[in-house]
mmCIF file of the protein (N, C-alpha, C, O) and its ligand, coordinates in Angstrom:
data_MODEL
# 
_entry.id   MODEL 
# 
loop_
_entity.id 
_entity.type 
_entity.pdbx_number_of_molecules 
1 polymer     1 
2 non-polymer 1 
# 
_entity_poly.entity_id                      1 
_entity_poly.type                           'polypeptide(L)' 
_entity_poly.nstd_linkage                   no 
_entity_poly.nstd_monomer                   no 
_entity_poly.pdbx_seq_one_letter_code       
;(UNK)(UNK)(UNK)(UNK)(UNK)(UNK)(UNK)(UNK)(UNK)(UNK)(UNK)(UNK)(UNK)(UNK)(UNK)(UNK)
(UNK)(UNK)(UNK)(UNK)(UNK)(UNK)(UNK)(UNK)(UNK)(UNK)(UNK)(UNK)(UNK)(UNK)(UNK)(UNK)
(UNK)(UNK)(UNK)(UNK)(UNK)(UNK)(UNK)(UNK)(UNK)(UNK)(UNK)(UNK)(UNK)(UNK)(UNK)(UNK)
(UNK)(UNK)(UNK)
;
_entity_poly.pdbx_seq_one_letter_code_can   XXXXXXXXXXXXXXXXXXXXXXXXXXXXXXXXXXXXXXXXXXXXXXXXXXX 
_entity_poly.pdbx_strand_id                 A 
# 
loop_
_entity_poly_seq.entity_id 
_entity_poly_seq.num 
_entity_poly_seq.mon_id 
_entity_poly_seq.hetero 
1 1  UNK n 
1 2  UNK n 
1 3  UNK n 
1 4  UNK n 
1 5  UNK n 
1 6  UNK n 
1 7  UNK n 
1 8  UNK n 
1 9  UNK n 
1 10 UNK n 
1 11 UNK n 
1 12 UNK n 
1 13 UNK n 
1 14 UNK n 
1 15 UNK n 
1 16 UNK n 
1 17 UNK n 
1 18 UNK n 
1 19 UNK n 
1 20 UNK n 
1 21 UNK n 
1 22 UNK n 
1 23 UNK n 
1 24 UNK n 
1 25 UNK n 
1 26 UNK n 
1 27 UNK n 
1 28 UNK n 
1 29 UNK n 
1 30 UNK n 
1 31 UNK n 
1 32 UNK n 
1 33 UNK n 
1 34 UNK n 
1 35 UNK n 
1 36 UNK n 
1 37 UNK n 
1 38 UNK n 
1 39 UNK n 
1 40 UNK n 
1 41 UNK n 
1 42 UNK n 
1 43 UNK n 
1 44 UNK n 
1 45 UNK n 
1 46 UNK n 
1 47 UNK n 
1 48 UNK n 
1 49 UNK n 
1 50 UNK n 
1 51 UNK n 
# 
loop_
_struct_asym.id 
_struct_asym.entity_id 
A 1 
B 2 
# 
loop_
_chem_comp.id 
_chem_comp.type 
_chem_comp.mon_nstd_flag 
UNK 'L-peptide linking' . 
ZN  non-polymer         . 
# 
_pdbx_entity_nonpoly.entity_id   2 
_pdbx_entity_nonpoly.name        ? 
_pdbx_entity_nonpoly.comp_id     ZN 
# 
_pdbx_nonpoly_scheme.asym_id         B 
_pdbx_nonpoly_scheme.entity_id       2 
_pdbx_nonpoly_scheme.mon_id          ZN 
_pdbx_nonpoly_scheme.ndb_seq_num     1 
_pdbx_nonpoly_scheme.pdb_seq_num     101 
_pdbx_nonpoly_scheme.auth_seq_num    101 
_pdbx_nonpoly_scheme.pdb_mon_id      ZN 
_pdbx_nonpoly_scheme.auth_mon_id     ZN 
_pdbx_nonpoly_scheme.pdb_strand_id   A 
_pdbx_nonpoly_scheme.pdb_ins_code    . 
# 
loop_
_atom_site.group_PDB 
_atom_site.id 
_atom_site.type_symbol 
_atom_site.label_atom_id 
_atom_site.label_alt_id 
_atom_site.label_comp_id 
_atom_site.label_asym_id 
_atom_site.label_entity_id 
_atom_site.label_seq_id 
_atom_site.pdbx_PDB_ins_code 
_atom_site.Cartn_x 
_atom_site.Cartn_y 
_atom_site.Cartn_z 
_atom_site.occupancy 
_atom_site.B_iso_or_equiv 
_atom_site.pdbx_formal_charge 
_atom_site.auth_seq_id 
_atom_site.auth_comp_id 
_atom_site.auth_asym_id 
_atom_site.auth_atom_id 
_atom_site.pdbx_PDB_model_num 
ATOM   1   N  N  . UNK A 1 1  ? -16.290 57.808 8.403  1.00 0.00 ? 1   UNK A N  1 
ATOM   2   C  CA . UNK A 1 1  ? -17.586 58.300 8.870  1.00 0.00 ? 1   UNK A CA 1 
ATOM   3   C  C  . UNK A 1 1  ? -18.149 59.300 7.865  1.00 0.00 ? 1   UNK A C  1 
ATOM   4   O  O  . UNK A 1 1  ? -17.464 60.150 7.296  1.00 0.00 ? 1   UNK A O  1 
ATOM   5   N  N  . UNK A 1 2  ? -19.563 59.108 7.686  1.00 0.00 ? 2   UNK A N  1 
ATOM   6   C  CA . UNK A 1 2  ? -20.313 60.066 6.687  1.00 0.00 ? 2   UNK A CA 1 
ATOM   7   C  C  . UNK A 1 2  ? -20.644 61.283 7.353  1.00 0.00 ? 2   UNK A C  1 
ATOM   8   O  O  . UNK A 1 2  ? -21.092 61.038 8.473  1.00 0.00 ? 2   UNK A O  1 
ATOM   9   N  N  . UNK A 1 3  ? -20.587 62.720 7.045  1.00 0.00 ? 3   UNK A N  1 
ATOM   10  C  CA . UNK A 1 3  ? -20.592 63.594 7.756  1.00 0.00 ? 3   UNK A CA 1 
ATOM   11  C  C  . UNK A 1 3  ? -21.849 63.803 7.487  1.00 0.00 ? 3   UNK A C  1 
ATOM   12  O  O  . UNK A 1 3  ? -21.871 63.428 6.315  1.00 0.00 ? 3   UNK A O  1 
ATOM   13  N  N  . UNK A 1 4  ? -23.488 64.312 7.861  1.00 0.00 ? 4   UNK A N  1 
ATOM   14  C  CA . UNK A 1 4  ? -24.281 64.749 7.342  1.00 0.00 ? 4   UNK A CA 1 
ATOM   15  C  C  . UNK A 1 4  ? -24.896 65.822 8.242  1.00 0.00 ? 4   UNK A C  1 
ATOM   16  O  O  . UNK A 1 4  ? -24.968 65.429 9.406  1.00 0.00 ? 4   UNK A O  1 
ATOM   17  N  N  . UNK A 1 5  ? -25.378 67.107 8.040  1.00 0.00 ? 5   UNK A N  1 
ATOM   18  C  CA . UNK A 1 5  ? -25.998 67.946 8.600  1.00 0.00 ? 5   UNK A CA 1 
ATOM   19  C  C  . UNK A 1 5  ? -27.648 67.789 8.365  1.00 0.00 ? 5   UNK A C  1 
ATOM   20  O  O  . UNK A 1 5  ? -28.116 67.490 7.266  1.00 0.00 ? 5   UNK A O  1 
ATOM   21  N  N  . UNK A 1 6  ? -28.215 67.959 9.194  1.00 0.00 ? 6   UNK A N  1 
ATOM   22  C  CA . UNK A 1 6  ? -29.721 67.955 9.193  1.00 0.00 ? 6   UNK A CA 1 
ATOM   23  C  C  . UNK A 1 6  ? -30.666 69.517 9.362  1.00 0.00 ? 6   UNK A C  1 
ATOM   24  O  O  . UNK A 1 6  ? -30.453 70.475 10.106 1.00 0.00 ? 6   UNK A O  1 
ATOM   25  N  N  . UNK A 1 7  ? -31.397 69.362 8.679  1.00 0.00 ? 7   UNK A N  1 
ATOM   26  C  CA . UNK A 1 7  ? -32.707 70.907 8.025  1.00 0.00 ? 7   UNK A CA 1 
ATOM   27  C  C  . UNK A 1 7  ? -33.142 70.599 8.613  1.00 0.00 ? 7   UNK A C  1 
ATOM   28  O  O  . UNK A 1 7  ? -32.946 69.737 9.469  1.00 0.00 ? 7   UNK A O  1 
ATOM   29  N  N  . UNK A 1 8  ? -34.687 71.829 8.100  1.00 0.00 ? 8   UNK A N  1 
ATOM   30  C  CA . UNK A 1 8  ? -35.930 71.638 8.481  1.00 0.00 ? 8   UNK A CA 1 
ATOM   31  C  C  . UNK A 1 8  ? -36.293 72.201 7.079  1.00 0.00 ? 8   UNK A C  1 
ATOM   32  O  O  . UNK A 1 8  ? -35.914 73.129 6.365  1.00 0.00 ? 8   UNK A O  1 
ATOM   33  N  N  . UNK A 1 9  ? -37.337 71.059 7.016  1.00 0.00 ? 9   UNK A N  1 
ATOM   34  C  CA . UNK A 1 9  ? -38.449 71.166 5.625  1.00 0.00 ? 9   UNK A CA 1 
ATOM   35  C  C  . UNK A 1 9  ? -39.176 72.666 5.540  1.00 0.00 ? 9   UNK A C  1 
ATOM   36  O  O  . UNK A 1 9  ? -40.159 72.734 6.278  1.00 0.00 ? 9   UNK A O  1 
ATOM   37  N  N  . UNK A 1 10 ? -38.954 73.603 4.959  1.00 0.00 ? 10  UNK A N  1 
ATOM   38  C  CA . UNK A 1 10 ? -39.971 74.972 4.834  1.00 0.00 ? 10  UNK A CA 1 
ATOM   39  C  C  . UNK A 1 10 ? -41.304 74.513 5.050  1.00 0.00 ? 10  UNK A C  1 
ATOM   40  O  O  . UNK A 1 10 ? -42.151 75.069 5.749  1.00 0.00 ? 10  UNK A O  1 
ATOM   41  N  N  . UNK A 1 11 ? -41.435 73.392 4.357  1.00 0.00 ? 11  UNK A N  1 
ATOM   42  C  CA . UNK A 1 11 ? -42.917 73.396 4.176  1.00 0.00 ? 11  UNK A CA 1 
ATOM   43  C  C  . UNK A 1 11 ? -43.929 72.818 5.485  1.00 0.00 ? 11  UNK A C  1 
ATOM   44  O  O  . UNK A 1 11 ? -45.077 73.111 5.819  1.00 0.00 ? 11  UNK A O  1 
ATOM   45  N  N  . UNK A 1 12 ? -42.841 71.793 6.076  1.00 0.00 ? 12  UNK A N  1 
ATOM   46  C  CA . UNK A 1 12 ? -43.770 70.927 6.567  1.00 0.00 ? 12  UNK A CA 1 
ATOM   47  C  C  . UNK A 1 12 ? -43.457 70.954 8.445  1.00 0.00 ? 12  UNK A C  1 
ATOM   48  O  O  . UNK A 1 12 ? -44.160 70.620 9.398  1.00 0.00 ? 12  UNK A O  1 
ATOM   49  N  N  . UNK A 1 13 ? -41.784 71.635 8.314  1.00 0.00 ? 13  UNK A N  1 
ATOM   50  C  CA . UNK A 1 13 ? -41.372 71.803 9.350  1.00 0.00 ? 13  UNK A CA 1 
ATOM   51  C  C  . UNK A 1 13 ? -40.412 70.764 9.961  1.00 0.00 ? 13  UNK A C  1 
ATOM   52  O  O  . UNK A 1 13 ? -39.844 70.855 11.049 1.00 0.00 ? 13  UNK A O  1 
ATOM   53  N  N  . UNK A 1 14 ? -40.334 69.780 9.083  1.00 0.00 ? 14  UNK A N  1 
ATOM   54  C  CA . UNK A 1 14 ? -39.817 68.114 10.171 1.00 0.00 ? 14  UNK A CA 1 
ATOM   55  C  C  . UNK A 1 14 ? -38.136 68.318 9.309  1.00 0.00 ? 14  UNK A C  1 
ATOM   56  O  O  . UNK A 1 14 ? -37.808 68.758 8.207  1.00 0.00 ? 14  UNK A O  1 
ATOM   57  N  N  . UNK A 1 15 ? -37.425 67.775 10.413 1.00 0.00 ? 15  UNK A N  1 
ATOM   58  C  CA . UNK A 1 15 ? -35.885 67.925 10.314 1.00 0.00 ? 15  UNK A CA 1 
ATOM   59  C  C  . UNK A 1 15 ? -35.682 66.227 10.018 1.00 0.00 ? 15  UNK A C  1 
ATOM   60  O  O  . UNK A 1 15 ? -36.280 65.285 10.540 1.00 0.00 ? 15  UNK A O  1 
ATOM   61  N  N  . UNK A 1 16 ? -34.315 66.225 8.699  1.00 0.00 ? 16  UNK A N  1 
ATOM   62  C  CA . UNK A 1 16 ? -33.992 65.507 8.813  1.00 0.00 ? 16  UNK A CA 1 
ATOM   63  C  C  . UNK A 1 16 ? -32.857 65.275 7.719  1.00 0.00 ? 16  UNK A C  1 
ATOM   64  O  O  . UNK A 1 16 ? -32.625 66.288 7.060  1.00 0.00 ? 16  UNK A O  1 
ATOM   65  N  N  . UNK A 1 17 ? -32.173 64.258 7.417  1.00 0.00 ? 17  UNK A N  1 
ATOM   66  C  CA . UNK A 1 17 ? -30.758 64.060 7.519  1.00 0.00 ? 17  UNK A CA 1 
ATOM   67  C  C  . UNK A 1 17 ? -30.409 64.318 6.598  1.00 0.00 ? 17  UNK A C  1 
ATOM   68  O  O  . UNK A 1 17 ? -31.170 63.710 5.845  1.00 0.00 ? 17  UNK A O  1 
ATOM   69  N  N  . UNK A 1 18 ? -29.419 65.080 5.741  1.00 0.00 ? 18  UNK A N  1 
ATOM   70  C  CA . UNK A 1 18 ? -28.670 65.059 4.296  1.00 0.00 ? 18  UNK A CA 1 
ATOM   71  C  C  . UNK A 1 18 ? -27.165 64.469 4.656  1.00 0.00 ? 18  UNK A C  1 
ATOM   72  O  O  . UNK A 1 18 ? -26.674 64.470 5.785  1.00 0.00 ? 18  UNK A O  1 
ATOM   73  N  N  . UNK A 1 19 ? -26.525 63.954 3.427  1.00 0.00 ? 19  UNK A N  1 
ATOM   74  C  CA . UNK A 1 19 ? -25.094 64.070 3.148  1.00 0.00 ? 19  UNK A CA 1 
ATOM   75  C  C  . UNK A 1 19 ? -24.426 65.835 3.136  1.00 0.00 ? 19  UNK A C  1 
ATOM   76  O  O  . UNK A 1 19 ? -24.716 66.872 2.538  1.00 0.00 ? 19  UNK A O  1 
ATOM   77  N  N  . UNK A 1 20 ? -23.726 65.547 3.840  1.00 0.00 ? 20  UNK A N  1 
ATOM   78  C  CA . UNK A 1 20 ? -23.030 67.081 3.653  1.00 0.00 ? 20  UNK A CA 1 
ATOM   79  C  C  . UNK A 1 20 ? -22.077 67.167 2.641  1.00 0.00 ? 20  UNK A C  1 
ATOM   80  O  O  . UNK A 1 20 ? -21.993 68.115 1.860  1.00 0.00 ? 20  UNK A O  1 
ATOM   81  N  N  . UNK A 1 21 ? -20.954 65.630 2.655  1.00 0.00 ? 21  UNK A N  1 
ATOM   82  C  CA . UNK A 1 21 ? -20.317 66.247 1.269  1.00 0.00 ? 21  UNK A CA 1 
ATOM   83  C  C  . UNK A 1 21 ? -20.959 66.406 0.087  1.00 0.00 ? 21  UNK A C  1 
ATOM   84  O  O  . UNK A 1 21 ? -20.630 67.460 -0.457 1.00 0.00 ? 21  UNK A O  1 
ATOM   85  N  N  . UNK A 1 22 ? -21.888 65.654 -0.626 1.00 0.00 ? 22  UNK A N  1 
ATOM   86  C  CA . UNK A 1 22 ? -23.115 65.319 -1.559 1.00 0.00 ? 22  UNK A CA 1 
ATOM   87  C  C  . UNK A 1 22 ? -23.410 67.064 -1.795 1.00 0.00 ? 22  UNK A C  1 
ATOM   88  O  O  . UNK A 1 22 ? -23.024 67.759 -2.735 1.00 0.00 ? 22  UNK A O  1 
ATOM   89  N  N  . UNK A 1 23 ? -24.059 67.385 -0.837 1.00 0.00 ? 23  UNK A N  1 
ATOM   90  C  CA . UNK A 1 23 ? -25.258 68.347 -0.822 1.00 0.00 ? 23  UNK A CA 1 
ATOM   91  C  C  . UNK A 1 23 ? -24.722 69.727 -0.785 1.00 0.00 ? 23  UNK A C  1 
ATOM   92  O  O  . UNK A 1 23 ? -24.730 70.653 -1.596 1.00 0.00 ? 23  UNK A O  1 
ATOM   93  N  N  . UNK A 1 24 ? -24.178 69.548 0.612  1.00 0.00 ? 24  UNK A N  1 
ATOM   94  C  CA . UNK A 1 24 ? -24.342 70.975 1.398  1.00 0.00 ? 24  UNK A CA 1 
ATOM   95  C  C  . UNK A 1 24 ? -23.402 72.077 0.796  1.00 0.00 ? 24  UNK A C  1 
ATOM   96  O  O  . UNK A 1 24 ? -22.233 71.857 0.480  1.00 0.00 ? 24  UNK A O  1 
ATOM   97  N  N  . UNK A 1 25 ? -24.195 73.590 0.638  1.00 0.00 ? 25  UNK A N  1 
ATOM   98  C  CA . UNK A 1 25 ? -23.625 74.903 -0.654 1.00 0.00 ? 25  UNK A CA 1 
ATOM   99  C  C  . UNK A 1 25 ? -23.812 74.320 -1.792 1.00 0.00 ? 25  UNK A C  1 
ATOM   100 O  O  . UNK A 1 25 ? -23.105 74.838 -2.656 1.00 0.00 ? 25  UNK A O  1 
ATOM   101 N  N  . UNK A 1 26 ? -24.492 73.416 -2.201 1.00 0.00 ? 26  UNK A N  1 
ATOM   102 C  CA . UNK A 1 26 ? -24.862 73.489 -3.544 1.00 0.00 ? 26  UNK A CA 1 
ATOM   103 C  C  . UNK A 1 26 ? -25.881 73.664 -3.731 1.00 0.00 ? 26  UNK A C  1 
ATOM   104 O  O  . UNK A 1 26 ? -26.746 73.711 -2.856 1.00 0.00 ? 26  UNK A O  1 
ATOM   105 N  N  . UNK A 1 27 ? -26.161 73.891 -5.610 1.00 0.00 ? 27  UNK A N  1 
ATOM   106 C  CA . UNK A 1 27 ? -27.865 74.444 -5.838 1.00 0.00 ? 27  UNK A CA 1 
ATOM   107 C  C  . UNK A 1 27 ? -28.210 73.546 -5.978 1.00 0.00 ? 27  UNK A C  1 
ATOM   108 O  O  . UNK A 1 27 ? -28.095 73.209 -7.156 1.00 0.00 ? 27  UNK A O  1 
ATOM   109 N  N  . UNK A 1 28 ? -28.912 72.387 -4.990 1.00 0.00 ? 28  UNK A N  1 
ATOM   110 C  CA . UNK A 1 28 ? -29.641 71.388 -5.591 1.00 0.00 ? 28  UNK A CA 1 
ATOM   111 C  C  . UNK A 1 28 ? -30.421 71.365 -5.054 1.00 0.00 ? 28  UNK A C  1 
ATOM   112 O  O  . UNK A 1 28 ? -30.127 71.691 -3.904 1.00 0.00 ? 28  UNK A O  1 
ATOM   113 N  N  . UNK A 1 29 ? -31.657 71.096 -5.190 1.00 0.00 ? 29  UNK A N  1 
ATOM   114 C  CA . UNK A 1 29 ? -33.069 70.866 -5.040 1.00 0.00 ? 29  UNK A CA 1 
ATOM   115 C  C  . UNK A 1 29 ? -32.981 69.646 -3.285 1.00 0.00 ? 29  UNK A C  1 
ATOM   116 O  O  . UNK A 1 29 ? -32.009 68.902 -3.154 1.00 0.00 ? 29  UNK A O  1 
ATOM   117 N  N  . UNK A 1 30 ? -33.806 69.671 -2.480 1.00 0.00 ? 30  UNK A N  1 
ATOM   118 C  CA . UNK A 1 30 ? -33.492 68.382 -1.604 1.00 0.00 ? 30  UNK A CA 1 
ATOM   119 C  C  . UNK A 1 30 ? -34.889 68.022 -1.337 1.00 0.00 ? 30  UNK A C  1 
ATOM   120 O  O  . UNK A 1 30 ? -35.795 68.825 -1.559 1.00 0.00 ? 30  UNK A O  1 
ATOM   121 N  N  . UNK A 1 31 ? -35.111 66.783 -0.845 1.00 0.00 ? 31  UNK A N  1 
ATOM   122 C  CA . UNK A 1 31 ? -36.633 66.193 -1.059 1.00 0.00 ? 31  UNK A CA 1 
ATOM   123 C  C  . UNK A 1 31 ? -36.630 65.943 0.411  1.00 0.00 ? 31  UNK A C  1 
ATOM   124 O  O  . UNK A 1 31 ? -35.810 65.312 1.078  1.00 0.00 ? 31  UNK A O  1 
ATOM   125 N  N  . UNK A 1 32 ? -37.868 66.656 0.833  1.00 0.00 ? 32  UNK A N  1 
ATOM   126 C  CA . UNK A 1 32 ? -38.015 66.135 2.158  1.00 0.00 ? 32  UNK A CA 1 
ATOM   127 C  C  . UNK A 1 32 ? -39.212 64.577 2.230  1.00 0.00 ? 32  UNK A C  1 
ATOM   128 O  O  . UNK A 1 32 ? -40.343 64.723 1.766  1.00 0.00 ? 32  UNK A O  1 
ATOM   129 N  N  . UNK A 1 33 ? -38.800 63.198 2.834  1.00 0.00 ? 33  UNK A N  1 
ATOM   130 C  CA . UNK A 1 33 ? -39.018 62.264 3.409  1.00 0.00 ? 33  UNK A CA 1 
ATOM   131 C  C  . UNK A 1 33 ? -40.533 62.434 3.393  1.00 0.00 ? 33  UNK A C  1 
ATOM   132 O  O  . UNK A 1 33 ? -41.248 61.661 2.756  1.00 0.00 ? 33  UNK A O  1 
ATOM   133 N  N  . UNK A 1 34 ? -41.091 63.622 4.217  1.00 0.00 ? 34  UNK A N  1 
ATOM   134 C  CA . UNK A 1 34 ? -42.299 63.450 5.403  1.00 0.00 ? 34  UNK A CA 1 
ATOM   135 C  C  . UNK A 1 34 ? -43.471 63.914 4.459  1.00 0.00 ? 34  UNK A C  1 
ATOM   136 O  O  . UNK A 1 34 ? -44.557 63.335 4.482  1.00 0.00 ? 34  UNK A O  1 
ATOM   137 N  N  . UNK A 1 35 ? -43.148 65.245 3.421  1.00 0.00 ? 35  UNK A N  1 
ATOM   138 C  CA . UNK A 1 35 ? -44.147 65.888 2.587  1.00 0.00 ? 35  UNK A CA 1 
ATOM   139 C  C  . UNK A 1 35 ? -44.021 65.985 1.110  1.00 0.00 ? 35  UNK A C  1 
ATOM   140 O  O  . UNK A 1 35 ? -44.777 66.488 0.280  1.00 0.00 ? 35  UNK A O  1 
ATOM   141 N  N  . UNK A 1 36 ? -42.511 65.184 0.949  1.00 0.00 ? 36  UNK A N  1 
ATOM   142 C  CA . UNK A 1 36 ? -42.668 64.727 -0.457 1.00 0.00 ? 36  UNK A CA 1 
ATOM   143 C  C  . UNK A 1 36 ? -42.461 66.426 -0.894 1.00 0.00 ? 36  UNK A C  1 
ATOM   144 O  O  . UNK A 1 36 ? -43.138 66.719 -1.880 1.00 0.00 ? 36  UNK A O  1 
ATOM   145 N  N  . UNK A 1 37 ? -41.849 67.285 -0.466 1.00 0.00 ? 37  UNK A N  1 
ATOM   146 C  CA . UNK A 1 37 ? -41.382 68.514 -1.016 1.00 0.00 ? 37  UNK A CA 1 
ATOM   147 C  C  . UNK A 1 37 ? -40.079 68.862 -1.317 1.00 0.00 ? 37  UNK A C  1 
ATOM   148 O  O  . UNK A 1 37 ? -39.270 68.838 -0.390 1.00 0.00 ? 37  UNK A O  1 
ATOM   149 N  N  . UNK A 1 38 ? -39.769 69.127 -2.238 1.00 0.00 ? 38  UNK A N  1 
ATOM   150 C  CA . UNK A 1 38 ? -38.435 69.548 -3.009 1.00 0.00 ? 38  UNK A CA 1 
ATOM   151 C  C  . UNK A 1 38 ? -38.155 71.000 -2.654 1.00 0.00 ? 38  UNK A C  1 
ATOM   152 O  O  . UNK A 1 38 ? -38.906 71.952 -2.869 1.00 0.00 ? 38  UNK A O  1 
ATOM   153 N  N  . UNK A 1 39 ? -37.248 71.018 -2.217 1.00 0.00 ? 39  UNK A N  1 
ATOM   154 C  CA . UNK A 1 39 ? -36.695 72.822 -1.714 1.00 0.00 ? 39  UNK A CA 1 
ATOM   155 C  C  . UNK A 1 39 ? -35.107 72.948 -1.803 1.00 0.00 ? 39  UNK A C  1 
ATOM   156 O  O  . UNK A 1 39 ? -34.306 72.165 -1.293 1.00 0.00 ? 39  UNK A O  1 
ATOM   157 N  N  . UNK A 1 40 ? -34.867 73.869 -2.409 1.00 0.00 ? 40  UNK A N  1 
ATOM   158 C  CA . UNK A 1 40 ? -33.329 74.806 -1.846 1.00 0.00 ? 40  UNK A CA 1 
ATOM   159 C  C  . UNK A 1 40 ? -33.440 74.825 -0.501 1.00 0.00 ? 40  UNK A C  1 
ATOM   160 O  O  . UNK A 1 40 ? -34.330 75.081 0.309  1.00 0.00 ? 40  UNK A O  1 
ATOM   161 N  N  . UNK A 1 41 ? -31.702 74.309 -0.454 1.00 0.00 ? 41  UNK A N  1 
ATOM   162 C  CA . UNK A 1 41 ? -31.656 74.423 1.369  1.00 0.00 ? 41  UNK A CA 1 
ATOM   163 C  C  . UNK A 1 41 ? -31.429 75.852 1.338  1.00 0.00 ? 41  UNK A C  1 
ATOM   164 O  O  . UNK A 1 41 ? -31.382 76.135 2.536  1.00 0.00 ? 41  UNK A O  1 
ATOM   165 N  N  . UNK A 1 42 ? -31.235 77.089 0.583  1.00 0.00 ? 42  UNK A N  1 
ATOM   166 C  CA . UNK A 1 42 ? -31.359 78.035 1.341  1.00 0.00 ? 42  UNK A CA 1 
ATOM   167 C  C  . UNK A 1 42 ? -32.864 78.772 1.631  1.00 0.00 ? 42  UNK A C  1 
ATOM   168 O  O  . UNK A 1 42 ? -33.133 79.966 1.761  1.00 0.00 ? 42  UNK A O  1 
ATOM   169 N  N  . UNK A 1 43 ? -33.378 78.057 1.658  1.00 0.00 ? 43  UNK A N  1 
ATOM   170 C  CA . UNK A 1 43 ? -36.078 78.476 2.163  1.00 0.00 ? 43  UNK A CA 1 
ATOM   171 C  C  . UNK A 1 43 ? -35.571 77.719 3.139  1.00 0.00 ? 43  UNK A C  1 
ATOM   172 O  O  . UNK A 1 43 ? -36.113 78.277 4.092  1.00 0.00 ? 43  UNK A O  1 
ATOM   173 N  N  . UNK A 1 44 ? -34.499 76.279 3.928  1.00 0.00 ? 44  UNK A N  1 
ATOM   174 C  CA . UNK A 1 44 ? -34.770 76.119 5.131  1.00 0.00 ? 44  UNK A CA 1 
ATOM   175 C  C  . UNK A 1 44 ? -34.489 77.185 6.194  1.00 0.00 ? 44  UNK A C  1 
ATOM   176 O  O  . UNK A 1 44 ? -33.519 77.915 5.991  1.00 0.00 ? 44  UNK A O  1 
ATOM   177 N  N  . UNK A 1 45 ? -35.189 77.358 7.258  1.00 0.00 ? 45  UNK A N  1 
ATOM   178 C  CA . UNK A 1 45 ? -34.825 78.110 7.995  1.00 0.00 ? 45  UNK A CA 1 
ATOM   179 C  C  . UNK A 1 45 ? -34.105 78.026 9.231  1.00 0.00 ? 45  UNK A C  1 
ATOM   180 O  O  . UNK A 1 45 ? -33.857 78.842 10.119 1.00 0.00 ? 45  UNK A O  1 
ATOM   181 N  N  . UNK A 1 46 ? -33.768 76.507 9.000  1.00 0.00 ? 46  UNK A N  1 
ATOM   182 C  CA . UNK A 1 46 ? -33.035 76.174 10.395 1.00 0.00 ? 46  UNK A CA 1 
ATOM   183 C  C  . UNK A 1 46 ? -32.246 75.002 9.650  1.00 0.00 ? 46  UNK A C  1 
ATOM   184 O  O  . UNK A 1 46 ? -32.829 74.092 9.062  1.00 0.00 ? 46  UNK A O  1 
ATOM   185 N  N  . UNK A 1 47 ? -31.166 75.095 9.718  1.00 0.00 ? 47  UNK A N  1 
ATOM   186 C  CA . UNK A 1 47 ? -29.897 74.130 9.160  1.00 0.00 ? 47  UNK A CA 1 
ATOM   187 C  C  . UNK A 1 47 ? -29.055 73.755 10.545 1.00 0.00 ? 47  UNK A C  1 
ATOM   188 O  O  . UNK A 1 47 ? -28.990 74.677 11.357 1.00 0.00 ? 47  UNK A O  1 
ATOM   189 N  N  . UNK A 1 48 ? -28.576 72.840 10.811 1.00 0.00 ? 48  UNK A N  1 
ATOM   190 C  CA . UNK A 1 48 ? -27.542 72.489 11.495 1.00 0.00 ? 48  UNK A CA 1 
ATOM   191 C  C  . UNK A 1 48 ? -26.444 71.562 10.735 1.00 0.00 ? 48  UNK A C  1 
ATOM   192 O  O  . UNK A 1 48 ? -26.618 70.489 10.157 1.00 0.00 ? 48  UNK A O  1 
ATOM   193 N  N  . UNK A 1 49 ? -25.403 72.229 10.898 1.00 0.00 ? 49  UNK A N  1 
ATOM   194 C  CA . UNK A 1 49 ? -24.578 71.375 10.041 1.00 0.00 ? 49  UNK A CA 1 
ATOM   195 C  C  . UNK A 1 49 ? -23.085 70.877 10.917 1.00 0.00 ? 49  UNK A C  1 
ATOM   196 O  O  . UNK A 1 49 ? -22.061 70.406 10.423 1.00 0.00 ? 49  UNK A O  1 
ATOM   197 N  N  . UNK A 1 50 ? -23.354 71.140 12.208 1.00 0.00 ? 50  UNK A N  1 
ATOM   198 C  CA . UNK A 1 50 ? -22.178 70.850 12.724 1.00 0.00 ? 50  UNK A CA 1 
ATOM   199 C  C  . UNK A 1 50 ? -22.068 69.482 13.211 1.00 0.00 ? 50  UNK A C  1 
ATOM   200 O  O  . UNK A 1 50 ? -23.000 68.825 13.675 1.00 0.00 ? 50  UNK A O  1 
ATOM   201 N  N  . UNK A 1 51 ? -20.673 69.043 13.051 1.00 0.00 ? 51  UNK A N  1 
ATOM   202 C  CA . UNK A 1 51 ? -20.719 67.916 13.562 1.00 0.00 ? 51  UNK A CA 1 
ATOM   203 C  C  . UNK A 1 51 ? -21.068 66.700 14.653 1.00 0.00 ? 51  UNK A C  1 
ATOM   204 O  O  . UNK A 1 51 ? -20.699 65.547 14.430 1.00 0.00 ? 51  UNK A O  1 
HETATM 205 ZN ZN . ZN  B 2 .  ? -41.545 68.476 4.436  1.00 0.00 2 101 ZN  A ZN 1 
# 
């Protein structure tokens, strides 16, 4: 099973799915789906990452 935790876009507000091993604590840029915006998950302000 793929573990993934789901944000919320700073910009646009809409939550939705990352890879957690991939992604999550690293500095990488993530593209949100809905507004086509690139952000550090640490500007989201609402992360859920639990399983
Ligand atoms: Zn967005």
């Amino acid at each position: 099973m793929v573990r993934i935790f789901t944000l919320a876009c700073p910009k646009c507000n809409k939550r939705f799915e990352v890879h957690y091993e991939e992604l999550r604590h690293k500095k990488i840029k993530l593209h949100c789906p809905y507004c086509d915006n690139w952000f550090l998950q640490t500007e989201s302000k609402d992360i859920d990452d639990r399983w």
